[in-house]
ZAMARGU-4260 file (C-alpha; in steps of 0.2 Angstrom, whole numbers, plus 5000, padded with zeros to 4 digits):
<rodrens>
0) 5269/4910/4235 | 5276/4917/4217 | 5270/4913/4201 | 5283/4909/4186 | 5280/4913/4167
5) 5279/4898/4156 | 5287/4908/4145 | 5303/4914/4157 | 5305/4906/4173 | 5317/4919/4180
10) 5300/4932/4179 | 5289/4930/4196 | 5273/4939/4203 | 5263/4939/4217 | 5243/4930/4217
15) 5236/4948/4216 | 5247/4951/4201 | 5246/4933/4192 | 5227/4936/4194 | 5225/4954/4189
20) 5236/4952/4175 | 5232/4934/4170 | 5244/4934/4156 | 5263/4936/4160 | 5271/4953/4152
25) 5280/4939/4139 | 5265/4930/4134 | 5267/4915/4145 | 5256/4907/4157 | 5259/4909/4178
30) 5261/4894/4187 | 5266/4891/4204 | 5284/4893/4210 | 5281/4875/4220 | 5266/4863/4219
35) 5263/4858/4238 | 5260/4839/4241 | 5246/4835/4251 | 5250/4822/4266 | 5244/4805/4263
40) 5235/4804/4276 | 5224/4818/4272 | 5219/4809/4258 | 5217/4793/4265 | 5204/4804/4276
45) 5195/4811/4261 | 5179/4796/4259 | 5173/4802/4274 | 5174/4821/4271 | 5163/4834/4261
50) 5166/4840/4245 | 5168/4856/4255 | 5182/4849/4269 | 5192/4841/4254 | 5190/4859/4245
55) 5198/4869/4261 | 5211/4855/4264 | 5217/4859/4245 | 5215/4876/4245 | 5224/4878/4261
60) 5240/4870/4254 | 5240/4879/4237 | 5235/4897/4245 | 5238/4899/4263 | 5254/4911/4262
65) 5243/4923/4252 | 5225/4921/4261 | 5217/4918/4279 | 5209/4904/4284 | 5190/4916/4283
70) 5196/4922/4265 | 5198/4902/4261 | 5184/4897/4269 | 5172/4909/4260 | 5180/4905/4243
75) 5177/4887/4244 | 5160/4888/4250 | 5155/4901/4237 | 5164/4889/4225 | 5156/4871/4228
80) 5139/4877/4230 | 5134/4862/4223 | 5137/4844/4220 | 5147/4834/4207 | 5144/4816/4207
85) 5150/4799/4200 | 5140/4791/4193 | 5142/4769/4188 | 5140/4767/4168 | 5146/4752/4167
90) 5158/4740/4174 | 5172/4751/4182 | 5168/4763/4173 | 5159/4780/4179 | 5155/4797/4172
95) 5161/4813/4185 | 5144/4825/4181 | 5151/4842/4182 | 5136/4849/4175 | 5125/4853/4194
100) 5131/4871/4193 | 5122/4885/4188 | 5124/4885/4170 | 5124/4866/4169 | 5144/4867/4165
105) 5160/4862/4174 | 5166/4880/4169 | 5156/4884/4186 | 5168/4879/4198 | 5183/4889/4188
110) 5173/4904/4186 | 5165/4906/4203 | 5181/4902/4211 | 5188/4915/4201 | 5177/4930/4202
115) 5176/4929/4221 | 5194/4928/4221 | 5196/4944/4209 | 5183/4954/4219 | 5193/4951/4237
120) 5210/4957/4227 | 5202/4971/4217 | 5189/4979/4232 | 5207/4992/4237 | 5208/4996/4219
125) 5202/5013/4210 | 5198/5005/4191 | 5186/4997/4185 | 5193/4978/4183 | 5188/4973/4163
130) 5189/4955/4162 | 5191/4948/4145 | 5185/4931/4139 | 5187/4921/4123 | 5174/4906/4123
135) 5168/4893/4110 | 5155/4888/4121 | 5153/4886/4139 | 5167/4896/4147 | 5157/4913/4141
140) 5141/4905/4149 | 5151/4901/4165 | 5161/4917/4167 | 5145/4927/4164 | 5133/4920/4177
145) 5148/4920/4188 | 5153/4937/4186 | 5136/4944/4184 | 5134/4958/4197 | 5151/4960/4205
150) 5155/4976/4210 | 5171/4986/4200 | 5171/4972/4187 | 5165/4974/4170 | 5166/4957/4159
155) 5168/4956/4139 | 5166/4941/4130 | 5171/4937/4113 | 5164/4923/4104 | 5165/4917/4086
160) 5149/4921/4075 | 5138/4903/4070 | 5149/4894/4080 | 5141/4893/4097 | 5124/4881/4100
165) 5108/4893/4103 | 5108/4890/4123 | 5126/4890/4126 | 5125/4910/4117 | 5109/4915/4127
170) 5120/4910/4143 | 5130/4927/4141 | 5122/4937/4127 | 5105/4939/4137 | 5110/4945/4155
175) 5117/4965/4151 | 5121/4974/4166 | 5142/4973/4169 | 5142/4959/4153 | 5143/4964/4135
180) 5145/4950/4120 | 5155/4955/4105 | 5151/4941/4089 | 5165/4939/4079 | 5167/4934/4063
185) 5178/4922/4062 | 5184/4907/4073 | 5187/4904/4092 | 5205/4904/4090 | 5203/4923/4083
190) 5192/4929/4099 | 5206/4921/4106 | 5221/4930/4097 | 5213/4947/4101 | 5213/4944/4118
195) 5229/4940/4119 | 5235/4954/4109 | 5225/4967/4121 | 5235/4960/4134 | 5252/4963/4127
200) 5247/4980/4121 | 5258/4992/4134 | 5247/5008/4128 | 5231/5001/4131 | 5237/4992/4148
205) 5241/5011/4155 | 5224/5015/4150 | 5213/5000/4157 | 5216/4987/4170 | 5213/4972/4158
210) 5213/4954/4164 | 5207/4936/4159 | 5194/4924/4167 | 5199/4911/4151 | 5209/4895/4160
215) 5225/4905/4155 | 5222/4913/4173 | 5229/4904/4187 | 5211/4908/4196 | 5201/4899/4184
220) 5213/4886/4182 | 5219/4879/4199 | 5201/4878/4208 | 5197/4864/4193 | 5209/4849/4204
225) 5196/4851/4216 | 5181/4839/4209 | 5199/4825/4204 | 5201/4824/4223 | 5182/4822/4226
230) 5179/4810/4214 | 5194/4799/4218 | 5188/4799/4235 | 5171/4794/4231 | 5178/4778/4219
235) 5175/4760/4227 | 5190/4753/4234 | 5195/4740/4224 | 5215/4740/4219 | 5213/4743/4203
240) 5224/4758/4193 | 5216/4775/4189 | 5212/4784/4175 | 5201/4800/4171 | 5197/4803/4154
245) 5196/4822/4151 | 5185/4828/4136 | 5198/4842/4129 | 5201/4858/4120 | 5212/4872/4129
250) 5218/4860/4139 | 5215/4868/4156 | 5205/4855/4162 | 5215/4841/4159 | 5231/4852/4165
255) 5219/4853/4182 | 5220/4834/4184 | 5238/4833/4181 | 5241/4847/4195 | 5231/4834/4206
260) 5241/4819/4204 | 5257/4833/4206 | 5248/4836/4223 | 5250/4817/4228 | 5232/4812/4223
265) 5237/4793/4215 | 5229/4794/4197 | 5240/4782/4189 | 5234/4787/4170 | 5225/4801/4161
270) 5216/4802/4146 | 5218/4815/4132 | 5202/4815/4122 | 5199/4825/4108 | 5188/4829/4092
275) 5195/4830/4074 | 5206/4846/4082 | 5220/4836/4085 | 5235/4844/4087 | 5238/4838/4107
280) 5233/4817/4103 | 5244/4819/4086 | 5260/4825/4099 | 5256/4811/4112 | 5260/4800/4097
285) 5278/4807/4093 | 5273/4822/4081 | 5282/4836/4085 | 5268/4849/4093 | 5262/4861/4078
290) 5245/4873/4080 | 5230/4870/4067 | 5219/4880/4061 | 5202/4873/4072 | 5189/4862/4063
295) 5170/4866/4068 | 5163/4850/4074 | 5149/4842/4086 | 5157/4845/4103 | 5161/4865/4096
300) 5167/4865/4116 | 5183/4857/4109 | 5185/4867/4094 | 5206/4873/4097 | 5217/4871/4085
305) 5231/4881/4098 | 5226/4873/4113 | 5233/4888/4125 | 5236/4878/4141 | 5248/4867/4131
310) 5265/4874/4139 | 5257/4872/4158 | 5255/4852/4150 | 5274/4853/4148 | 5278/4864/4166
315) 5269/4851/4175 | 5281/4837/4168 | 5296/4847/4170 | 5299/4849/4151 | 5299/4830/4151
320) 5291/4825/4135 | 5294/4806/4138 | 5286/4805/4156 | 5270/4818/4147 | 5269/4803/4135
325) 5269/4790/4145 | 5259/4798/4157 | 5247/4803/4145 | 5237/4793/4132 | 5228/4805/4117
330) 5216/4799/4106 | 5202/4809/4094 | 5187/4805/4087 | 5175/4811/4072 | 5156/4818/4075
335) 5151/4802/4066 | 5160/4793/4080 | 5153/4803/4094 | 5135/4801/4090 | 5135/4784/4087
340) 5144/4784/4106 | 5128/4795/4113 | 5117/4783/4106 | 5126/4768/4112 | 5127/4775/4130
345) 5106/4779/4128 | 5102/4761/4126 | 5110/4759/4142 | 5098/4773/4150 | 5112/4786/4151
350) 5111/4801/4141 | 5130/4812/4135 | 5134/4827/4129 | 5144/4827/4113 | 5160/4833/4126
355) 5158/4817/4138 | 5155/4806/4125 | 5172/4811/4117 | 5179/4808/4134 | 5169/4792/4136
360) 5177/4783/4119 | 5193/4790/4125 | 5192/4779/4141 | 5184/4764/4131 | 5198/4763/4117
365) 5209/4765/4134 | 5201/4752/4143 | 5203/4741/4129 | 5220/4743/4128 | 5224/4742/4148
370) 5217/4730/4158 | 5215/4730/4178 | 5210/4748/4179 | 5194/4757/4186 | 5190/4771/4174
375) 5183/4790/4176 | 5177/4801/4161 | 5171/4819/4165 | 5154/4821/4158 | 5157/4844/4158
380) 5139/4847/4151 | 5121/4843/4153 | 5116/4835/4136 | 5101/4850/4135 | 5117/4862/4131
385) 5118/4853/4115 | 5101/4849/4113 | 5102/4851/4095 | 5113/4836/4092 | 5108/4826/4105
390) 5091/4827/4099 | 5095/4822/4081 | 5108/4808/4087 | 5093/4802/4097 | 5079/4804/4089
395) 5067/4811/4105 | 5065/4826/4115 | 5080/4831/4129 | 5069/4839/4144 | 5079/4855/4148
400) 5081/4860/4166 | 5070/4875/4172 | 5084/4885/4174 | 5090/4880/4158 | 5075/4882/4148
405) 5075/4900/4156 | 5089/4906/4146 | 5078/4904/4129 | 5069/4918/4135 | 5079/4932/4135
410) 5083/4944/4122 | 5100/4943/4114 | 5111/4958/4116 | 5128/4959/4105 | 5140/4971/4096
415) 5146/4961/4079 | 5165/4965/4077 | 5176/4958/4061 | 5194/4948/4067 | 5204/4965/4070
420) 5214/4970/4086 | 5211/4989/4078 | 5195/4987/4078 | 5191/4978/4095 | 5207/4990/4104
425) 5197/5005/4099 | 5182/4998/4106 | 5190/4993/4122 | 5199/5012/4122 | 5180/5018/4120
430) 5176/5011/4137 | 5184/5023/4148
</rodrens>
C-alpha cells in the first residue's frame, strides 16, 4: 500500500519510506492511500477471540501487501504483550486501562509496535537509524523502554525543562545505552518545533537518517486502533449506542479510534476531551481551528497548544468539517475540575489519573446530554505516574508498582539545550 501526505495528496511513499521518514518531505502527515474495511463478520467473531487474534485479523487488513503472515505475527505478539481491560465504573459506563504495559502507559502499544516494525525495515540498511521524539510526558517514557536496546537505532528525546512529573522524566532520562535526553527550555510545543525543523532540514537529512517515533509516524499511530476493536468486543451486548471518550492532546489517539470505526468497527460517537489547551474542543464548536500557545496544567500529557495529528482528524473525514463535528463531540476542563472528578471517582473505590479523568468528565457531560448510550473512557495512565497530584487531590499514599517504583532509582542523565534549531542541529551533526 502507499501512504499520501496530508499536506499533498498527489505525493506517495512506500511503508519502509512513510516509516523511515515519518514526516513527508512537505511537512505533512502519511496516511494510507485506502483504509481497508474489515468484514462484518470478523467482527461479530471478535467476543470470542484473543486480544492477539483480533490484533492479526487488523493488521493483516491494514499491512498484508507490505508484510508476510510470520512478519505480522511477530509484530503483534511483540506488540500485545500484555492486557488492556475494561473495567465497569458505573452504570454503562467503563474505563479502557491502557496502563498494563511496561511503562504503565498506552504509549506502549504504539511504541513497541513501532520499533519492531523499524528494526525489520532498517536490519539491510548501512546507518545508524536516529529516532527523534518530542514528549511532554509519557510518549518519551514509552519510546524509550521500547526502543531500549535495538540494534542500528539510536533514540533522542527532547522534553521541555520543569514540565514533566519526576517518574514520567526518570522513564527515559535514567536508561543510557542508545537513549539520550536533551532538557529544554522551553515548552513541549518547542521540543516539538525542533523536531520538525530537523526533519525538513535537506543538509542534515544527507548526513543522518533521521526519523520519528512521535504519533506523527504512521508506525506509532496505526497500531493504537487495535485495543478500540478489543474493548468493543469485550462490551455487554445490550443495543445501546457507543462512545469512547479519549483523553487528548496530539490527537493521535483519538485519530486511532476514528481509523477504527473507518475500518467498520460500529462506534456511533467519540469524545474529544481536553484540559484548558483547547484549541481542538474550541473548533468542534464552530471556531475556526487556530494553534495556542500550550497552558501547563494537571494532566501535563495534554499540554498542545498545536495539536500535530489535527490534519489526519480532517483526512479521516474526507475534509468534511460537518460529518467531523457531528461525529465528534469536544469539551475541556480546568485542573480544579479534574481533581475534584479523581476524587469523586475514589469514593467510588476507583482511582484516575489526571488524563482519564479528563476523559471521564468528557463522557459524563456526554452522557448527560445523550441518552441510551453505553460509554467508554480510556484511562492512558496508572495514577502512580502522577503520583504527585493524585496524592494531593486525595489526601493518601498511591502504592507504585514495583516496576514503577524502580525507575526512582536511577540516576538522571541529560544534556540541557535552549529552544534553538542551531543549536540542537549542531548537536545532531556532532553525532556522526
Amino acid at each position: 500500500m502507499k501512504y499520501y501526505s496530508t499536506n499533498n495528496p498527489n505525493h506517495s511513499a512506500s511503508l519502509s519510506e512513510a516509516v523511515i521518514k515519518g514526516l513527508a518531505p512537505d511537512n505533512g502527515l502519511y496516511m494510507p492511500e485506502r483504509i481497508p474495511v474489515l468484514p462484518k463478520e470478523i467482527i461479530d467473531k471478535m467476543p470470542d477471540m484473543t486480544f492477539r487474534d483480533i490484533g492479526y485479523a487488523v493488521i493483516e487488513v491494514l499491512f498484508s501487501e507490505d508484510l508476510n503472515g510470520n512478519q505480522i505475527k511477530e509484530l503483534v505478539d511483540h506488540t500485545l504483550g500484555f492486557d488492556a481491560p475494561i473495567v465497569e465504573v458505573a452504570e454503562n459506563l467503563y474505563s479502557l486501562e491502557l496502563f498494563h504495559g511496561p511503562t504503565l502507559a498506552f504509549k506502549d502499544f504504539g511504541a513497541r509496535f513501532c520499533s519492531k516494525l523499524m528494526s525489520m525495515l532498517v536490519e539491510k540498511k548501512s546507518k545508524t537509524l536516529r529516532v527523534l521524539v518530542a514528549t511532554s510526558g509519557d510518549t518519551g517514557s514509552a519510546v524509550a523502554n521500547g526502543f531500549l536496546g535495538v540494534n542500528g537505532v539510536e533514540v533522542i528525546i527532547l522534553f521541555p525543562k520543569g514540565k514533566v512529573s519526576k517518574l514520567q522524566e526518570k522513564q527515559f532520562t535514567t536508561l543510557g545505552k542508545n537513549i539520550t535526553a536533551l532538557e529544554i527550555d522551553g515548552v513541549f510545543d518547542d521540543c516539538q518545533t525542533l523536531v520538525k525543523q530537523a526533519f525538513l532540514d535537506e543538509k542534515l537529512n544527507q548526513k543522518l537518517l533521521l526519523t520519528s517515533a512521535n504519533s506523527i509516524n504512521i508506525a506509532r499511530w496505526i497500531p493504537q486502533c487495535l485495543y478500540y476493536f478489543y474493548a468493543y468486543s469485550r462490551l455487554p451486548k445490550n443495543d445501546k449506542k457507543v462512545v469512547f471518550s479519549v483523553p487528548s492532546g496530539n490527537f493521535g489517539n483519538l485519530g486511532a479510534g476514528i481509523l477504527a470505526s473507518r475500518m467498520g468497527l460500529p462506534i456511533d460517537h467519540f469524545v474529544a476531551a481536553t484540559n484548558v489547551n483547547k484549541v481542538v474542543p474550541e473548533y468542534l464548536q464552530g471556531s475556526p481551528f487556530a494553534s495556542q500557545p500550550s497552558i501547563s496544567t494537571v494532566s501535563n500529557s495534554m499540554d498542545v497548544g498545536n495539536p500535530s495529528n489535527f490534519p489526519r482528524l480532517q483526512a479521516l473525514y474526507g475534509g468534511d468539517e460537518n460529518l467531523f463535528r457531528k461525529n465528534v463531540k469536544g469539551y475541556f476542563y480546568t485542573d480544579a475540575q479534574t481533581v475534584e472528578a479523581i476524587q469523586k471517582v475514589n469514593r467510588r473505590g476507583y482511582t484516575l489519573d489526571p488524563h482519564g479523568a479528563v476523559a471521564y468528565l468528557g463522557l459524563k457531560d456526554f452522557m448527560n446530554e445523550n441518552s441510551g448510550y453505553l460509554g467508554v473512557f480510556l484511562e492512558t495512565a496508572h495514577p502512580g505516574k502522577f503520583q504527585d497530584v493524585v496524592e494531593e487531590a486525595l489526601g493518601e499514599k498511591v502504592v507504585l508498582p514495583d516496576r514503577l517504583a524502580a525507575f526512582l532509582d536511577g540516576e538522571k542523565k541529560v544534556i540541557p539545550m535552549r529552544k534553538n534549531f542551531e543549536e540542537f542541529k549542531a548537536f545532531l551533526k556532532g553525532l556522526d
